[in-house]
Biopython code that builds the backbone (N, CA, C, O; Angstrom):
import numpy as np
from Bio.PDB.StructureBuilder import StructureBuilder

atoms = [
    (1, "UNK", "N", (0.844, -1.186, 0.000)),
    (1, "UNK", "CA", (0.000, 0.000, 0.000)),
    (1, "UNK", "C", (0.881, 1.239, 0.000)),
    (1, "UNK", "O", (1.722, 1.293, 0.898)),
    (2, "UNK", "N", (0.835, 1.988, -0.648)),
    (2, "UNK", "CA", (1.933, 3.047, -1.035)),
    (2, "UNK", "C", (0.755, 4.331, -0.255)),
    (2, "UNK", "O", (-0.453, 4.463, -0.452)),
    (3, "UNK", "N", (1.811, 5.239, 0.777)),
    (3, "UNK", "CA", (1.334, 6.199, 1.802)),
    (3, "UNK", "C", (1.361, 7.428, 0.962)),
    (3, "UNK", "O", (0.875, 8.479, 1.379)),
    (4, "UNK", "N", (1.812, 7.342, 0.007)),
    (4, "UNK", "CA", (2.225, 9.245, -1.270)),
    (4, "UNK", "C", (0.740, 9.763, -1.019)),
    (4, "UNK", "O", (-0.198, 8.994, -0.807)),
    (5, "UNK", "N", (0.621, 11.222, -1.069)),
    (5, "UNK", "CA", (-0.137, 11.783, -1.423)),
    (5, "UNK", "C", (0.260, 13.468, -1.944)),
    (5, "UNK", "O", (0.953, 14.391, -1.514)),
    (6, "UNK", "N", (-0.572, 13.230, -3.036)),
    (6, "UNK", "CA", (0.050, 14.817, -4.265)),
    (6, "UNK", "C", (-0.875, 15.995, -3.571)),
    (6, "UNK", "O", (-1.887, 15.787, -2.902)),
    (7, "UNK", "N", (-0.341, 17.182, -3.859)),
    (7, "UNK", "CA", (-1.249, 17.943, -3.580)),
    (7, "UNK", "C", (-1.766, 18.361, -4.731)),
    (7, "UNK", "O", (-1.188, 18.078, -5.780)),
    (8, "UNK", "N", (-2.812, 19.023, -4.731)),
    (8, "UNK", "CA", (-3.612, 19.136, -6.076)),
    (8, "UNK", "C", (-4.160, 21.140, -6.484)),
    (8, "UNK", "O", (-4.865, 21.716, -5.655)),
    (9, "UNK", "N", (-3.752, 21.808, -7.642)),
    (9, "UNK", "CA", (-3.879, 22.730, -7.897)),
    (9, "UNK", "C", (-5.644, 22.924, -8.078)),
    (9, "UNK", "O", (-6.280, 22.069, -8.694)),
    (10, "UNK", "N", (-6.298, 24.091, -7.493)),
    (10, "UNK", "CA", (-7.397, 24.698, -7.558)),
    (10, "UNK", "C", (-8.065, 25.741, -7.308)),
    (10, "UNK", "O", (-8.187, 25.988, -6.108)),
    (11, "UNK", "N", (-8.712, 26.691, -8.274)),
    (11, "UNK", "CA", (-8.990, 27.586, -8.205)),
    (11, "UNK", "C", (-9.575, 28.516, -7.062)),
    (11, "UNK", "O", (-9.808, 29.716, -7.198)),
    (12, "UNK", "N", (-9.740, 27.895, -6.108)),
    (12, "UNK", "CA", (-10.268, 28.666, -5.178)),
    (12, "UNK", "C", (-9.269, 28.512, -4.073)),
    (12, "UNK", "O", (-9.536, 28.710, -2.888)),
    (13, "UNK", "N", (-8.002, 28.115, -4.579)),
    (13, "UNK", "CA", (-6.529, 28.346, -3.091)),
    (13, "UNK", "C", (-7.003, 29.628, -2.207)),
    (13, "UNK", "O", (-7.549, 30.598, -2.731)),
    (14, "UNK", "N", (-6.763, 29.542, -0.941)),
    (14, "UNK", "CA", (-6.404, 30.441, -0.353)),
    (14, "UNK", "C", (-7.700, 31.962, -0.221)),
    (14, "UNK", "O", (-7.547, 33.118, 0.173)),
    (15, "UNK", "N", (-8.873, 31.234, -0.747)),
    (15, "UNK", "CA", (-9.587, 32.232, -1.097)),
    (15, "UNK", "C", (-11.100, 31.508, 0.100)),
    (15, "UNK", "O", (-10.980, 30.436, 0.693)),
    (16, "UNK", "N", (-12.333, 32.371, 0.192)),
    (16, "UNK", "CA", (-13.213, 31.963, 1.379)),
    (16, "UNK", "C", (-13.731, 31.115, -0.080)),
    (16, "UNK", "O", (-13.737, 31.214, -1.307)),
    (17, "UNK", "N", (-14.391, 29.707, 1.706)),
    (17, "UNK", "CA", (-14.872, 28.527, 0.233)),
    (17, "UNK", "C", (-16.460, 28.622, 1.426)),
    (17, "UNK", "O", (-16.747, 29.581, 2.143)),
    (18, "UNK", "N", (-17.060, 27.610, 1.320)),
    (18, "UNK", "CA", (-18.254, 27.254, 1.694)),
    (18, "UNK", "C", (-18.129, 25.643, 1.174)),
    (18, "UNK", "O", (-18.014, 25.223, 0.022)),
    (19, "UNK", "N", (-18.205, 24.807, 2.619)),
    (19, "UNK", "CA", (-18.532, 23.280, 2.507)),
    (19, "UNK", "C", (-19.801, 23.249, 2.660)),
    (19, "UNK", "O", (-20.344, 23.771, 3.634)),
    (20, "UNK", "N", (-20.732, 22.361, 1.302)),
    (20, "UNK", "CA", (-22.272, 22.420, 1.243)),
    (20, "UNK", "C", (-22.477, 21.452, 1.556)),
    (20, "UNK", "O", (-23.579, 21.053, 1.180)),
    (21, "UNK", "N", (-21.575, 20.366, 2.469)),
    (21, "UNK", "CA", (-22.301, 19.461, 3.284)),
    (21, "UNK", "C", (-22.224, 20.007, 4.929)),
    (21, "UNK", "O", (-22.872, 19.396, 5.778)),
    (22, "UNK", "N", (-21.682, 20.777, 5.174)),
    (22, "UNK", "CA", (-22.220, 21.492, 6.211)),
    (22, "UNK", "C", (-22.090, 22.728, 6.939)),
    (22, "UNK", "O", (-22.136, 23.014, 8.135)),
    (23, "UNK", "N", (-21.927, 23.327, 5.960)),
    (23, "UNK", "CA", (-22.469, 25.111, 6.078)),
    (23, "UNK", "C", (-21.389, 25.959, 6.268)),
    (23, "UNK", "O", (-21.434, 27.188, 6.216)),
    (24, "UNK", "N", (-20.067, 25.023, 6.570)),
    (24, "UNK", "CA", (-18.952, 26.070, 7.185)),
    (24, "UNK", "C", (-18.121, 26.790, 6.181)),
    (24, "UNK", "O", (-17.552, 26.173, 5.280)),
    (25, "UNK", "N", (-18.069, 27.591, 6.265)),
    (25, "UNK", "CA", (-17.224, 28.896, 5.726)),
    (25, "UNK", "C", (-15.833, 28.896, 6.210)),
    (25, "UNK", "O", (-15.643, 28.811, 7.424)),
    (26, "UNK", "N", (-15.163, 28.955, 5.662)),
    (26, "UNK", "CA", (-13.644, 29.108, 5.799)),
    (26, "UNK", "C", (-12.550, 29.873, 4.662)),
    (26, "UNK", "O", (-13.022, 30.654, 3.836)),
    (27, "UNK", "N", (-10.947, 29.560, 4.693)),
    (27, "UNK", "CA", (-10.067, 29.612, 3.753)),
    (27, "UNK", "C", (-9.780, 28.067, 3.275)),
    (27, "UNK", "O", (-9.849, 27.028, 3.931)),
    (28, "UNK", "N", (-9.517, 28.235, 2.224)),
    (28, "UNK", "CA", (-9.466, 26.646, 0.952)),
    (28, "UNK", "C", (-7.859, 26.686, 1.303)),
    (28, "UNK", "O", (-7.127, 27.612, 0.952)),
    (29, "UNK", "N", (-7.359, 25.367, 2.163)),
    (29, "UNK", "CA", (-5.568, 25.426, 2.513)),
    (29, "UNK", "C", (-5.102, 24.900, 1.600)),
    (29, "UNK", "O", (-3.977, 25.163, 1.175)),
    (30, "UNK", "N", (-5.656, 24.291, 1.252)),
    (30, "UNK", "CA", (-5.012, 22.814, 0.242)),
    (30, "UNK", "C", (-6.422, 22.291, -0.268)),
    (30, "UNK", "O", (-7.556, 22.731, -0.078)),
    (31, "UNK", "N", (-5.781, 20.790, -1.249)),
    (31, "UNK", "CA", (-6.227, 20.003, -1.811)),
    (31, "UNK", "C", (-5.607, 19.373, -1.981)),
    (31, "UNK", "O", (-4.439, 19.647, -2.257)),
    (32, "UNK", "N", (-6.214, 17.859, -1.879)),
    (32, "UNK", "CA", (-5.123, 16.923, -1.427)),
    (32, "UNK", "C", (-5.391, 15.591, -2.075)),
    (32, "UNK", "O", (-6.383, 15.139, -1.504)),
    (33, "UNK", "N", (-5.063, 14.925, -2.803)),
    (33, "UNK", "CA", (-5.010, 13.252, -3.280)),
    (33, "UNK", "C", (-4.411, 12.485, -1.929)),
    (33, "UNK", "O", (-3.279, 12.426, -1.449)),
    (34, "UNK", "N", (-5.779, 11.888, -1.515)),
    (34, "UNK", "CA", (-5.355, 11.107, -0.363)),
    (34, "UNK", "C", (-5.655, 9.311, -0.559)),
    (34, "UNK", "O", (-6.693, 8.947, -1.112)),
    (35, "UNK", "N", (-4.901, 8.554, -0.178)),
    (35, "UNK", "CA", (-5.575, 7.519, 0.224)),
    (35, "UNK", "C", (-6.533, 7.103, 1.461)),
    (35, "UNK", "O", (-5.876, 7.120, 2.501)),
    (36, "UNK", "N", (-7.667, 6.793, 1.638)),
    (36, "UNK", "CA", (-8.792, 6.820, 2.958)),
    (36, "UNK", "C", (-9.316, 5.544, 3.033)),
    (36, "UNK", "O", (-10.409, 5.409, 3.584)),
    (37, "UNK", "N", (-8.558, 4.278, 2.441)),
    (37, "UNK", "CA", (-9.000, 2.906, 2.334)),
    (37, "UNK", "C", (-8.587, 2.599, 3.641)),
    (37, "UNK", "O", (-7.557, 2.961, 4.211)),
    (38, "UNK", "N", (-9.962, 1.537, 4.260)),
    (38, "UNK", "CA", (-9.207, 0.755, 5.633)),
    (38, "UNK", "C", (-8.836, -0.263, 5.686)),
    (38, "UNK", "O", (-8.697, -0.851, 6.759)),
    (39, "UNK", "N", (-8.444, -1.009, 4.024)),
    (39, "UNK", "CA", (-8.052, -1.526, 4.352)),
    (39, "UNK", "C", (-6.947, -2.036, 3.252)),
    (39, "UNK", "O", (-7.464, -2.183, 2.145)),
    (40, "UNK", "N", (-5.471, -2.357, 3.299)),
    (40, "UNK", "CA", (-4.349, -2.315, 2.415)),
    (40, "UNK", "C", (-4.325, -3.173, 0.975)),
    (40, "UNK", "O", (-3.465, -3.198, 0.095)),
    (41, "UNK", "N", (-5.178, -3.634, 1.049)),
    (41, "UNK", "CA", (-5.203, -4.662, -0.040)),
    (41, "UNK", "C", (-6.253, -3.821, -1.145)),
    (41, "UNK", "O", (-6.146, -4.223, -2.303)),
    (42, "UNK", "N", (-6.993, -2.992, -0.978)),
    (42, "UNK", "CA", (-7.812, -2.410, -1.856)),
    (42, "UNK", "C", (-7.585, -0.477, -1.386)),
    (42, "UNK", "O", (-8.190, 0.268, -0.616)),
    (43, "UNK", "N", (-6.635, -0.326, -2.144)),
    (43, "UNK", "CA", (-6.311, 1.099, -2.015)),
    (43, "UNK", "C", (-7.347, 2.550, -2.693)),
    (43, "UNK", "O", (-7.026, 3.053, -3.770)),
    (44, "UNK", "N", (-8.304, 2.963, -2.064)),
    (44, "UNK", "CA", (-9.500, 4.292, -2.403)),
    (44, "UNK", "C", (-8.114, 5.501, -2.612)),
    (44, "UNK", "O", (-7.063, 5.785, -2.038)),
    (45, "UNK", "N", (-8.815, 5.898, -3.672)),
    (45, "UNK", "CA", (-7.825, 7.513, -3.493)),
    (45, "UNK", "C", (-8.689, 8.626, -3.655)),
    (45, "UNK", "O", (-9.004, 8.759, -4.838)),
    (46, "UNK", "N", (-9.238, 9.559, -2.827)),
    (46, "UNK", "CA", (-10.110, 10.920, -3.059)),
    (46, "UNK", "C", (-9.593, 12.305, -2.654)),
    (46, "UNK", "O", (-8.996, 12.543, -1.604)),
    (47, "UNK", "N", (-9.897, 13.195, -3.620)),
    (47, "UNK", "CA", (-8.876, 14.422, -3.739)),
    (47, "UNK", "C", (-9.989, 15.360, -2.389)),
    (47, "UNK", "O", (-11.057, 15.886, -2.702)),
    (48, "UNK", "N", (-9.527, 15.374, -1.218)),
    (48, "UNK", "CA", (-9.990, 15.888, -0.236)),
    (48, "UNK", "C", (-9.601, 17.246, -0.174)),
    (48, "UNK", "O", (-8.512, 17.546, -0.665)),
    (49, "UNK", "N", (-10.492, 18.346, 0.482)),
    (49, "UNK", "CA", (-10.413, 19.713, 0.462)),
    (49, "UNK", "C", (-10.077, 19.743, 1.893)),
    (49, "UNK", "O", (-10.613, 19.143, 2.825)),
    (50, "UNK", "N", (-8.531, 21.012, 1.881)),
    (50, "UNK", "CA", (-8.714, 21.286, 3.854)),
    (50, "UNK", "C", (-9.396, 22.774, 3.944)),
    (50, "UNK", "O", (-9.055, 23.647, 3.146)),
    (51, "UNK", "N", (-10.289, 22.992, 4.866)),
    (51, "UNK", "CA", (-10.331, 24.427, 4.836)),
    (51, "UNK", "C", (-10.468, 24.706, 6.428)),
    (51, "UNK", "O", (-11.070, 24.179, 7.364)),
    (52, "UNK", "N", (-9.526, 25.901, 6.233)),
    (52, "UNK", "CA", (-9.422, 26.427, 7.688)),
    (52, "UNK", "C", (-10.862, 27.439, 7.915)),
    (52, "UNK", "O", (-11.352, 28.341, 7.236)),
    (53, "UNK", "N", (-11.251, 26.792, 9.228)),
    (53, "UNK", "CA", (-12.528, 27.771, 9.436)),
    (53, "UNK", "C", (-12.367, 29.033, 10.463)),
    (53, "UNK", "O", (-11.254, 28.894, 10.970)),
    (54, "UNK", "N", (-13.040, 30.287, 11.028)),
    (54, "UNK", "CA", (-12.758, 30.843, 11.798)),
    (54, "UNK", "C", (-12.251, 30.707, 12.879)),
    (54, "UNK", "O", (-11.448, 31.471, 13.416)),
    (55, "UNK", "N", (-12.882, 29.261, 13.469)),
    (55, "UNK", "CA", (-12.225, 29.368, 14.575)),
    (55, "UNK", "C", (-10.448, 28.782, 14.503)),
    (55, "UNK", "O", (-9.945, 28.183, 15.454)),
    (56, "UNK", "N", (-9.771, 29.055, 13.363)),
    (56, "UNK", "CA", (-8.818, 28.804, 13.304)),
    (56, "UNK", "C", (-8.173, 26.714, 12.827)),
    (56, "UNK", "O", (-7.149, 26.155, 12.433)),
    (57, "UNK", "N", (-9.541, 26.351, 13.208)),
    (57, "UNK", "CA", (-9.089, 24.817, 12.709)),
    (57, "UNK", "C", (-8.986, 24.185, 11.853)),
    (57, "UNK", "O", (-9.121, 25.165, 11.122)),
    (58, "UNK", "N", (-8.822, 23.145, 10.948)),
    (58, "UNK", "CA", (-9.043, 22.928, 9.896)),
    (58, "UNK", "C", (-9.498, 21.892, 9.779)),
    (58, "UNK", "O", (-9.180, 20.863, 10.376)),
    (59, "UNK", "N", (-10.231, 22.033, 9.060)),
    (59, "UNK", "CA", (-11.147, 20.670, 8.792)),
    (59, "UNK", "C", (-11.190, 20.169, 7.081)),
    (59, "UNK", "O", (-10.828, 20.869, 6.135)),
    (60, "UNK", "N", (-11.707, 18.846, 7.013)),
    (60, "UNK", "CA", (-11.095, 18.319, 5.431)),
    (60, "UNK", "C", (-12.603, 17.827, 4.957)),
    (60, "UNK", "O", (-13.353, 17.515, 5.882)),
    (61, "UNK", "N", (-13.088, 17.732, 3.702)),
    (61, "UNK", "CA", (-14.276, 17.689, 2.951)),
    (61, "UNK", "C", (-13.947, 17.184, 1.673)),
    (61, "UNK", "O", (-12.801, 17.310, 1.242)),
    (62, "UNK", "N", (-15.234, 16.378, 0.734)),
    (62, "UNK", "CA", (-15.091, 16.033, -0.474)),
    (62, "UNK", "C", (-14.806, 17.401, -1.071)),
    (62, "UNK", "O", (-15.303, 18.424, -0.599)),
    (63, "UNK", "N", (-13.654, 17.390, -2.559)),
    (63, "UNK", "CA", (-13.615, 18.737, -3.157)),
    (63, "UNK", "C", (-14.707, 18.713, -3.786)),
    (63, "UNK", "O", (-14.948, 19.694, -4.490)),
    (64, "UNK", "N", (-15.554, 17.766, -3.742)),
    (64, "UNK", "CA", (-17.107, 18.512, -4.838)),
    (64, "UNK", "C", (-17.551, 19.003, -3.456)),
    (64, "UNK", "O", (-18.608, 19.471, -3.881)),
    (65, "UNK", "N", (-17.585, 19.196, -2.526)),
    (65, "UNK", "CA", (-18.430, 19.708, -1.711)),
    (65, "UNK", "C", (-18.137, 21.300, -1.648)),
    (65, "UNK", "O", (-19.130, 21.984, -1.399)),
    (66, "UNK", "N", (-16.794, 22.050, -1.858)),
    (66, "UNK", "CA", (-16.530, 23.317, -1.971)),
    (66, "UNK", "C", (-17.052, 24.126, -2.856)),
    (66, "UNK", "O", (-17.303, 23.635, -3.956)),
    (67, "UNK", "N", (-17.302, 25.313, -2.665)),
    (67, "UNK", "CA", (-17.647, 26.019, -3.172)),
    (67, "UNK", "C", (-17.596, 27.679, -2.777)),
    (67, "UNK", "O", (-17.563, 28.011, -1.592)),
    (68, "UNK", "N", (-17.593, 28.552, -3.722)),
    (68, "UNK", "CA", (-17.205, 29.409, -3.231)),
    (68, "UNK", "C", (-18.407, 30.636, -2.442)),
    (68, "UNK", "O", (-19.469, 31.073, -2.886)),
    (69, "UNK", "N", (-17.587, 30.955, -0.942)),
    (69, "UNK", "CA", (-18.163, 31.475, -0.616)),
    (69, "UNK", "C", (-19.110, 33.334, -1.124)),
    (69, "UNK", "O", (-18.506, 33.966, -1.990)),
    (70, "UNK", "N", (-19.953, 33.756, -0.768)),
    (70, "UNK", "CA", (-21.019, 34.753, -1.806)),
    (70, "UNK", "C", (-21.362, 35.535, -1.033)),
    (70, "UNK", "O", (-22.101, 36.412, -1.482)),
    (71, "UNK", "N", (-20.937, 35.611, 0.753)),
    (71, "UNK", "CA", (-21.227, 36.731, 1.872)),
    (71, "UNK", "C", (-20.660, 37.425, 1.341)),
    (71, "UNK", "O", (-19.751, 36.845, 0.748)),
    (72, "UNK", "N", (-20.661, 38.896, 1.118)),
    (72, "UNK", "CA", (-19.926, 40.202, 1.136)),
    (72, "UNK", "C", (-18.862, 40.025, 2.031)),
    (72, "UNK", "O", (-18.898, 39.295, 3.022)),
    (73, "UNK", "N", (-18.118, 40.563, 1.741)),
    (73, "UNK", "CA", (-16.959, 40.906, 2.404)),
    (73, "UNK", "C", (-17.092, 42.260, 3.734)),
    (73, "UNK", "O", (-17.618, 43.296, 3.327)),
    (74, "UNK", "N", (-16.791, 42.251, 4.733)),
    (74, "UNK", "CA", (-17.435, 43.400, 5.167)),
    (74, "UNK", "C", (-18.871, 43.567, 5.921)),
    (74, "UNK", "O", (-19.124, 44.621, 6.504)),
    (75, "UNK", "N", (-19.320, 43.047, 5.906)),
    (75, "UNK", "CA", (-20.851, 42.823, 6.365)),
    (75, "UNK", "C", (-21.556, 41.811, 6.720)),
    (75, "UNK", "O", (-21.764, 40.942, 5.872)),
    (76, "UNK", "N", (-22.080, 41.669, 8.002)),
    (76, "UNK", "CA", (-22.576, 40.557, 9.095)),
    (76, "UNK", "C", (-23.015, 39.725, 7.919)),
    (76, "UNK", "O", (-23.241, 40.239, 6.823)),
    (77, "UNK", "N", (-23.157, 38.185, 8.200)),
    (77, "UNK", "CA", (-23.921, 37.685, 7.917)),
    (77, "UNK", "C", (-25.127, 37.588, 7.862)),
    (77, "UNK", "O", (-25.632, 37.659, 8.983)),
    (78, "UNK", "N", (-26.317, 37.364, 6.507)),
    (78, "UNK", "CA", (-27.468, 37.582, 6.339)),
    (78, "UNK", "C", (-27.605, 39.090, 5.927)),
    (78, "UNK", "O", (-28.777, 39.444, 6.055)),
    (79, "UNK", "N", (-26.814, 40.057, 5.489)),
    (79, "UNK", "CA", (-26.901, 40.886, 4.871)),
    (79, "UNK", "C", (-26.168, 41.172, 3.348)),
    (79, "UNK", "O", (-24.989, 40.885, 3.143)),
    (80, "UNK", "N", (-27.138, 41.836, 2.226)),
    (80, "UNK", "CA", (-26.747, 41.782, 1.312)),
    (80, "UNK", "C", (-27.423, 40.831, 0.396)),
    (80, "UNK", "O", (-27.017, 40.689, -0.757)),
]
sb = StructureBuilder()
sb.init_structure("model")
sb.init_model(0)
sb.init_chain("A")
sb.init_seg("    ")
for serial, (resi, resn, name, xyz) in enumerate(atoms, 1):
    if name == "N":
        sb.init_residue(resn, " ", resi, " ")
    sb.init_atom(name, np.array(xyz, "f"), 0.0, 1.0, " ", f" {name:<3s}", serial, name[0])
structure = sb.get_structure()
Protein backbone atom coordinates (compact mmCIF):
# COMPACT_ATOMS: atom_id res chain seq x y z
CA UNK A 1 0.00 0.00 0.00
CA UNK A 2 1.93 3.05 -1.04
CA UNK A 3 1.33 6.20 1.80
CA UNK A 4 2.23 9.25 -1.27
CA UNK A 5 -0.14 11.78 -1.42
CA UNK A 6 0.05 14.82 -4.26
CA UNK A 7 -1.25 17.94 -3.58
CA UNK A 8 -3.61 19.14 -6.08
CA UNK A 9 -3.88 22.73 -7.90
CA UNK A 10 -7.40 24.70 -7.56
CA UNK A 11 -8.99 27.59 -8.20
CA UNK A 12 -10.27 28.67 -5.18
CA UNK A 13 -6.53 28.35 -3.09
CA UNK A 14 -6.40 30.44 -0.35
CA UNK A 15 -9.59 32.23 -1.10
CA UNK A 16 -13.21 31.96 1.38
CA UNK A 17 -14.87 28.53 0.23
CA UNK A 18 -18.25 27.25 1.69
CA UNK A 19 -18.53 23.28 2.51
CA UNK A 20 -22.27 22.42 1.24
CA UNK A 21 -22.30 19.46 3.28
CA UNK A 22 -22.22 21.49 6.21
CA UNK A 23 -22.47 25.11 6.08
CA UNK A 24 -18.95 26.07 7.18
CA UNK A 25 -17.22 28.90 5.73
CA UNK A 26 -13.64 29.11 5.80
CA UNK A 27 -10.07 29.61 3.75
CA UNK A 28 -9.47 26.65 0.95
CA UNK A 29 -5.57 25.43 2.51
CA UNK A 30 -5.01 22.81 0.24
CA UNK A 31 -6.23 20.00 -1.81
CA UNK A 32 -5.12 16.92 -1.43
CA UNK A 33 -5.01 13.25 -3.28
CA UNK A 34 -5.35 11.11 -0.36
CA UNK A 35 -5.58 7.52 0.22
CA UNK A 36 -8.79 6.82 2.96
CA UNK A 37 -9.00 2.91 2.33
CA UNK A 38 -9.21 0.76 5.63
CA UNK A 39 -8.05 -1.53 4.35
CA UNK A 40 -4.35 -2.31 2.42
CA UNK A 41 -5.20 -4.66 -0.04
CA UNK A 42 -7.81 -2.41 -1.86
CA UNK A 43 -6.31 1.10 -2.01
CA UNK A 44 -9.50 4.29 -2.40
CA UNK A 45 -7.82 7.51 -3.49
CA UNK A 46 -10.11 10.92 -3.06
CA UNK A 47 -8.88 14.42 -3.74
CA UNK A 48 -9.99 15.89 -0.24
CA UNK A 49 -10.41 19.71 0.46
CA UNK A 50 -8.71 21.29 3.85
CA UNK A 51 -10.33 24.43 4.84
CA UNK A 52 -9.42 26.43 7.69
CA UNK A 53 -12.53 27.77 9.44
CA UNK A 54 -12.76 30.84 11.80
CA UNK A 55 -12.22 29.37 14.57
CA UNK A 56 -8.82 28.80 13.30
CA UNK A 57 -9.09 24.82 12.71
CA UNK A 58 -9.04 22.93 9.90
CA UNK A 59 -11.15 20.67 8.79
CA UNK A 60 -11.09 18.32 5.43
CA UNK A 61 -14.28 17.69 2.95
CA UNK A 62 -15.09 16.03 -0.47
CA UNK A 63 -13.61 18.74 -3.16
CA UNK A 64 -17.11 18.51 -4.84
CA UNK A 65 -18.43 19.71 -1.71
CA UNK A 66 -16.53 23.32 -1.97
CA UNK A 67 -17.65 26.02 -3.17
CA UNK A 68 -17.20 29.41 -3.23
CA UNK A 69 -18.16 31.48 -0.62
CA UNK A 70 -21.02 34.75 -1.81
CA UNK A 71 -21.23 36.73 1.87
CA UNK A 72 -19.93 40.20 1.14
CA UNK A 73 -16.96 40.91 2.40
CA UNK A 74 -17.44 43.40 5.17
CA UNK A 75 -20.85 42.82 6.37
CA UNK A 76 -22.58 40.56 9.10
CA UNK A 77 -23.92 37.69 7.92
CA UNK A 78 -27.47 37.58 6.34
CA UNK A 79 -26.90 40.89 4.87
CA UNK A 80 -26.75 41.78 1.31
Amino acid sequence: MSEAYAYRPHPLLRRRVRDVASGVEGELMAVINENVSAVAAREYWIDLAYIRAASGREFSTSVDNVEAATRPSGGPAGEG
